[in-house]
N, C-alpha and C positions, 0 to 999 in steps of 0.2 A: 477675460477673466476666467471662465470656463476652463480654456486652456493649461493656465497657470495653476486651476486648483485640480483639474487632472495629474498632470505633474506629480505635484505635493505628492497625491492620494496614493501613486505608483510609487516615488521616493522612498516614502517616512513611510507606508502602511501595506507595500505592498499590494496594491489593490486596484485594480485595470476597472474604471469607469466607464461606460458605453457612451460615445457621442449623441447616440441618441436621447439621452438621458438630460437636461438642462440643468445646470448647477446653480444659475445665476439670475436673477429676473432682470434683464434692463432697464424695468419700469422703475424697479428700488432700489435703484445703485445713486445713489448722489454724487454731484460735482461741485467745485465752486463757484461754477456758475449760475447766477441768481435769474429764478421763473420771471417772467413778466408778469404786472397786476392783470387778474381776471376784470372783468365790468362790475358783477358783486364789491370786491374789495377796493377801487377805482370809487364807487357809489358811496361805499361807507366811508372812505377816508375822505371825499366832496361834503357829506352830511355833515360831519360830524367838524369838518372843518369850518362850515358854515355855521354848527354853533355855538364853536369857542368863538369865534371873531364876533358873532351878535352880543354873544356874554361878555370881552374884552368892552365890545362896544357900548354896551349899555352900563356897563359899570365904570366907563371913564364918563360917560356921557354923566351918571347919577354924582358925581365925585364931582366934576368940574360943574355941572351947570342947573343942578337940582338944589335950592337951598330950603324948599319948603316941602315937605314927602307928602302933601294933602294937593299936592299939582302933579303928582306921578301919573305919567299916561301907562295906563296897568300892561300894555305891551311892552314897556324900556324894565318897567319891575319885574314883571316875570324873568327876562334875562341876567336882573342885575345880578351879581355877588354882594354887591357892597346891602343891598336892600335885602336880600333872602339869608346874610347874615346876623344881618340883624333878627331877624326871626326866629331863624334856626337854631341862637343860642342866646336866645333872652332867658333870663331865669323869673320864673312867675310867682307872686305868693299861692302860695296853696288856697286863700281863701278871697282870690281876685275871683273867679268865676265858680262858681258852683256846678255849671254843666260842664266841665273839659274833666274830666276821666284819665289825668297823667299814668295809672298805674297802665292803662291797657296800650298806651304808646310804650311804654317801657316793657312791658310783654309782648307786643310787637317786633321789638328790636333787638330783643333777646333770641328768640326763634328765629330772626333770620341770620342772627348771628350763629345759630346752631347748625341750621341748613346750611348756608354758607361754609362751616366748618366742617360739617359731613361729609358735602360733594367734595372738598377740597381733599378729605383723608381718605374716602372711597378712589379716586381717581389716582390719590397716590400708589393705593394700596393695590388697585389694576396695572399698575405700569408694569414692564417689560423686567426692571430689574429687582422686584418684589419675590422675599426668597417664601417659599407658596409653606415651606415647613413652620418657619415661624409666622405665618398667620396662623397655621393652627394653634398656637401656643398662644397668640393672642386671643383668637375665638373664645380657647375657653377663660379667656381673664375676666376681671372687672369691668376693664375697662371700656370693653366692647359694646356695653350696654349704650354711652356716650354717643355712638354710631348708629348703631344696630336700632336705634329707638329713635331715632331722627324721627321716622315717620309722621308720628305724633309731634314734632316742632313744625311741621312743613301745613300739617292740618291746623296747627294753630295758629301760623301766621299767613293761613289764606283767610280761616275765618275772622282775625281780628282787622287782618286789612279792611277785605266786607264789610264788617260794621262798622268802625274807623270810617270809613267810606259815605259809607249811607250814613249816619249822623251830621258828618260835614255837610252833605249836599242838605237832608234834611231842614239844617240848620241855616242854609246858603238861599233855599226855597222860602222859609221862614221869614226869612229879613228882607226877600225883595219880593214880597207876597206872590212866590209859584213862579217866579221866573228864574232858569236856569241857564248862563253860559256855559254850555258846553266846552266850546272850543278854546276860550280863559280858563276853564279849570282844568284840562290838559296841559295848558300849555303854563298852569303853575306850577302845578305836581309835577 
């Protein structure tokens, strides 16, 4: 490769480049030849394989052979979908509990939809083919603010997690007087 853009460099510009001189890195020349998996990635791809197949599992498992959801052994419901769907998008009256606090799950999910959107236009906006003239033209816009003030969404949806958090357990300690599973409520959440 070297070679050939020596060449060029003499052809089209006239211009004798020193062999000593390296044009090319070997380390960042790509082929189509595909890397083999590291152990890291080998690891994650075993993990995570093991827990869609527990969630397939226990949600066929909850479909075919659960007809009564108060004989749920809490290990097959933590995996289920068919069971955490039902949860995840029940609609509640407003005036079924008086301690559940919906606005501050919805300010939760807000902020991390901000965050979320931040890193996602930060990262764009670092790439290789980002023209650096018209970021300044965005800089000084409007719209930068939307970014530039993420900050303040990232601090709000650590601290609403937190208490979010601490209420649930609070609440969880309450009802089974001071006793906490830990390792069930990991493996809810």
């Amino acid at each position: 490769m070297d070679t050939m853009l020596r060449r060029l460099f003499e052809k089209l510009l006239d211009v004798a480049i020193s062999t000593d001189l390296q044009l090319v890195d070997e380390n960042t020349c790509r082929s189509a030849e595909k890397k083999p998996y590291d152990s890291l990635t080998i690891f994650t791809i075993v993990v995570l394989s093991v827990l869609c197949a527990l969630m397939v599992l226990s949600t066929f498992y909850d479909y075919l052979f659960i007809e009564d959801q108060k004989q749920f052994s809490p290990l097959v419901k933590a995996f289920s979908a068919r069971a955490n769907s039902r949860v995840l998008f029940r609609i509640v009256d407003t005036k079924s509990n008086p301690n559940i606090i919906d606005c501050l799950h919805g300010m939760r999910c807000l902020s991390f939809i901000w965050v979320v959107y931040g890193h996602d236009y930060l990262v764009a906006a670092m790439g290789p083919n980002m023209n650096y003239v018209d970021m300044l033209t965005w800089f000084n816009s409007a719209f930068r603010m939307l970014i530039t003030q993420g900050i303040y969404a990232v601090d709000t949806l650590f601290f609403l997690s937190g208490l979010l958090l601490v209420l649930i357990v609070l609440r969880v300690m309450e009802r089974t007087k001071g006793k906490l599973n830990i390792p069930m409520m990991y493996l809810h959440r």
